[in-house]
C-alpha positions in Angstrom: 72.9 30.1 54.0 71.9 26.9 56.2 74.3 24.9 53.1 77.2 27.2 54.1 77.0 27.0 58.1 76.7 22.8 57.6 79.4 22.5 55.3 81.9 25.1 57.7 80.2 22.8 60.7 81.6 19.4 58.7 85.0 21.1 58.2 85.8 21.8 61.5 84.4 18.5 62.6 87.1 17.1 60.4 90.0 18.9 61.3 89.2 18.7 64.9 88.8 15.2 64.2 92.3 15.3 62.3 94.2 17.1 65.4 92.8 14.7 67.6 94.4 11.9 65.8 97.6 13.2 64.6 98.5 14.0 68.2 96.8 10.9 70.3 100.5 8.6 69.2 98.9 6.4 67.0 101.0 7.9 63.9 103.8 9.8 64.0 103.4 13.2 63.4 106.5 13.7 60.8 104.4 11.9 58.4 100.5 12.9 59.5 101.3 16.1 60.8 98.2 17.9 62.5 96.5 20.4 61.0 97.1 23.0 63.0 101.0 22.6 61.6 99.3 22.5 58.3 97.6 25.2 58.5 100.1 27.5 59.3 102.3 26.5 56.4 99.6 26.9 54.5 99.3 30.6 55.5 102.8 30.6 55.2 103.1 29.6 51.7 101.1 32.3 50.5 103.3 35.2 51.2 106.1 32.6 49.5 106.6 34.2 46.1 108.4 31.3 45.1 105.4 28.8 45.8 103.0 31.5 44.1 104.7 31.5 41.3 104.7 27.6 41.2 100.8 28.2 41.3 100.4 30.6 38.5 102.3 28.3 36.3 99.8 25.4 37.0 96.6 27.7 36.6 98.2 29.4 33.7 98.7 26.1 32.3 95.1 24.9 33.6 93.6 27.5 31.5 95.8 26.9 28.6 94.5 23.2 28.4 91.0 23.9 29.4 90.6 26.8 26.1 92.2 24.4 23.9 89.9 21.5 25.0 86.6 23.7 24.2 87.9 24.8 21.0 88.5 21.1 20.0 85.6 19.2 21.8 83.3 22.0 21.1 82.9 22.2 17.0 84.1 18.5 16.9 80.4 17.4 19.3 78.5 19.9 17.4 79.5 18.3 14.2 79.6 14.3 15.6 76.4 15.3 17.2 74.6 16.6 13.5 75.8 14.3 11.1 75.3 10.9 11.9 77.2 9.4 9.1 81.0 11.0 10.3 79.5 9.5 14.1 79.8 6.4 12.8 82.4 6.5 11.0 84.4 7.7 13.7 83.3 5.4 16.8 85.7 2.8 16.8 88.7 5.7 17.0 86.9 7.3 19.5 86.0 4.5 21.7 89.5 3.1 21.6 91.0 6.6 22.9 88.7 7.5 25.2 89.1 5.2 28.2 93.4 5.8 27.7 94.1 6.9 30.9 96.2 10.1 30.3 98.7 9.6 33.0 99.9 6.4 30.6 100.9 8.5 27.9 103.4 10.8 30.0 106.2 8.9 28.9 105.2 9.2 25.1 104.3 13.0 25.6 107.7 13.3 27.3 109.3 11.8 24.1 107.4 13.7 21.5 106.6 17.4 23.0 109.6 16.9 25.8 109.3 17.7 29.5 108.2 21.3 29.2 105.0 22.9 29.9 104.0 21.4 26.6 103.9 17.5 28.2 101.2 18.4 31.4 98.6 21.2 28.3 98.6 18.0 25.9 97.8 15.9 28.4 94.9 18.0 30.1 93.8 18.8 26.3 93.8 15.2 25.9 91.8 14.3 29.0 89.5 16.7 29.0 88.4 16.8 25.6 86.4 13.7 26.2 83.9 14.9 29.1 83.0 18.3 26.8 82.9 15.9 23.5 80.6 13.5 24.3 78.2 16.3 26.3 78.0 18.3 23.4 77.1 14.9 21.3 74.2 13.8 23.7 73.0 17.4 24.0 72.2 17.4 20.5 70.3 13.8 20.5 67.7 15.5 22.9 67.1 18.5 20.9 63.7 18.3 19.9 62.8 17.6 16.5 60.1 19.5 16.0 62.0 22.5 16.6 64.6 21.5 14.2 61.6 21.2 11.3 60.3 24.3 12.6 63.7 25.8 11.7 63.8 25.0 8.7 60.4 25.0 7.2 61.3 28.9 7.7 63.8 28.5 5.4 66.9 28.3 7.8 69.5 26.7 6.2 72.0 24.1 8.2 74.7 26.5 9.3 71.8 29.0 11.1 69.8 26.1 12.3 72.9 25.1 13.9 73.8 28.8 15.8 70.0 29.4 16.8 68.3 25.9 17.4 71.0 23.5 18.6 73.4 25.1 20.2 71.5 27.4 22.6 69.4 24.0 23.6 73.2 22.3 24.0 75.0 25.2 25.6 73.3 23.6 29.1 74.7 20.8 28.5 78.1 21.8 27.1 78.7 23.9 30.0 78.4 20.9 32.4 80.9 19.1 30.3 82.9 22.1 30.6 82.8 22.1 34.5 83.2 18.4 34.6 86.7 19.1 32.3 88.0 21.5 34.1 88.7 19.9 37.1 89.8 16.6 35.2 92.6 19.1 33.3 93.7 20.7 37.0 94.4 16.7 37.5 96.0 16.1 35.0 98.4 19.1 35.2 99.3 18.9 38.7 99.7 14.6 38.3 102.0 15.3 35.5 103.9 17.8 37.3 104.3 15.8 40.2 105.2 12.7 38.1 106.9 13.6 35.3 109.2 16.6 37.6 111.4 19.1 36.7 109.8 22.7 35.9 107.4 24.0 38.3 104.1 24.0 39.3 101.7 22.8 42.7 102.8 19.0 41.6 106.8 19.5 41.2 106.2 21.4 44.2 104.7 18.6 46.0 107.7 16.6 44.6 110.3 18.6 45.8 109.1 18.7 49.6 107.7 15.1 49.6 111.5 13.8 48.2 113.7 16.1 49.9 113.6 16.2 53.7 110.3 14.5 53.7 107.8 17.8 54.8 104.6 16.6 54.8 103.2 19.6 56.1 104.5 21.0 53.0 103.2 18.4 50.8 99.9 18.5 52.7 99.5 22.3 52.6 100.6 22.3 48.7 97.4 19.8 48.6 95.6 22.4 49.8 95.8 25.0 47.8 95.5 22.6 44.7 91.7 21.2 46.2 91.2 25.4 46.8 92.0 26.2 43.1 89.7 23.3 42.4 86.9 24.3 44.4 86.8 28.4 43.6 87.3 27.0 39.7 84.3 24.6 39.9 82.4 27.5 42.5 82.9 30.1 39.4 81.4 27.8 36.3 78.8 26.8 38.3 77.5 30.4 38.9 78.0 30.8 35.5 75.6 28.0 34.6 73.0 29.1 37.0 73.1 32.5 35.8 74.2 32.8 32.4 71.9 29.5 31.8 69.0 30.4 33.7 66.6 30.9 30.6 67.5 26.9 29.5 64.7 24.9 29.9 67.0 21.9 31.4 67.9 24.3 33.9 64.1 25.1 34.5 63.0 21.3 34.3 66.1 21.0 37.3 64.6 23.6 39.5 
């Protein structure tokens, strides 16, 4: 509870601190509008069925990108992670890719999906693969070994050793991947909305007001909602973690 009331205490200090300066003349307020102006479109925007639908079609597409990038980076770790000989065989691919930053392929996703809601899912798949991958490959490296022999002095073959052994002692770490993908895939959808354009979304809204007549209270209360979407999304998979996870002995060692 004390968290909460500090981090509602920092907010206001912010805005207040905000207000303050948008009004005091050193900026004009066109382009750094209060937040009390910001606010209220804010408020406004959410009883705008045109902007809501604009956000459905980002979160619809979040999701879309997120469930694609577990069922990819998911199997794809588990099997890296196990059998050291495809690892290394696959390395150099993997470290070449990896630190492409996704924003530098919209023109090439543009040309090869086109500028649907295809272009901004490949590129969230694309970028958050890579955060879920590599958990999933290091959770596996700190699986115990003894449990593994255990396993299979029992007779368990590979494919059950797998299922009740390493991936319950990975699923700690696999969710934290998970968490740390899906805001890199909210990113990376509303970046490539608002850069590539056309369609709709939080980003092409953004666009629109920011290009048009220039409403940065629009633009700053569109940028609002996005960081809310953000927060409640990273808010829900971490109270999945603490209590779906609770039983991990990572999350035990962490308390």
């Amino acid at each position: 509870m004390t968290r909460t009331i500090r981090g509602l205490l920092g907010l206001l200090g912010f805005l207040l601190l905000w207000e303050a300066f948008s009004r005091s003349g050193l900026v004009d307020p066109q382009y750094f509008p209060p937040p009390s102006v910001v606010l209220a479109r804010f408020v406004e925007l959410l009883g705008d069925s045109s902007f809501l639908l604009d956000l459905i079609a980002s979160v619809l597409a979040w999701a879309i990108a997120l469930g694609i990038s577990i069922a990819i980076a998911v199997p794809a770790g588990l099997l890296l992670g196990s059998v050291r000989g495809i690892r290394v065989a696959t390395r150099a691919i993997i470290e070449f890719l990896r630190p492409i930053p996704s924003v530098a392929l919209i023109p090439l996703a543009i040309v090869l999906v086109g500028s649907g809601p295809e272009t901004k899912i490949a590129l969230a798949v694309y970028a958050a693969v890579w955060p879920i991958l590599f958990n999933t490959i290091y959770a596996l490296d700190e699986v115990d070994p003894v449990m593994v022999d255990t396993a299979r002095s029992f007779g368990f073959g590979r494919t059950r050793t797998m299922f009740t052994v390493l991936l319950p002692n990975a699923a700690p770490f696999v969710l934290t991947g998970i968490r740390m993908s899906a805001s890199v895939a909210l990113i990376l959808v509303v970046s490539t909305e608002f850069l590539a354009g056309g369609g709709s979304g939080l980003g092409s809204f953004v666009l629109d007001a920011s290009t048009g007549a220039g409403r940065m209270d629009l633009v700053l209360a569109g940028t609002i909602v996005a960081g809310i979407v953000g927060y409640l999304i990273n808010e829900l998979l971490e109270t999945v973690h603490k209590r779906g996870l609770a039983w991990s002995a990572v999350d035990r060692e962490a308390v």
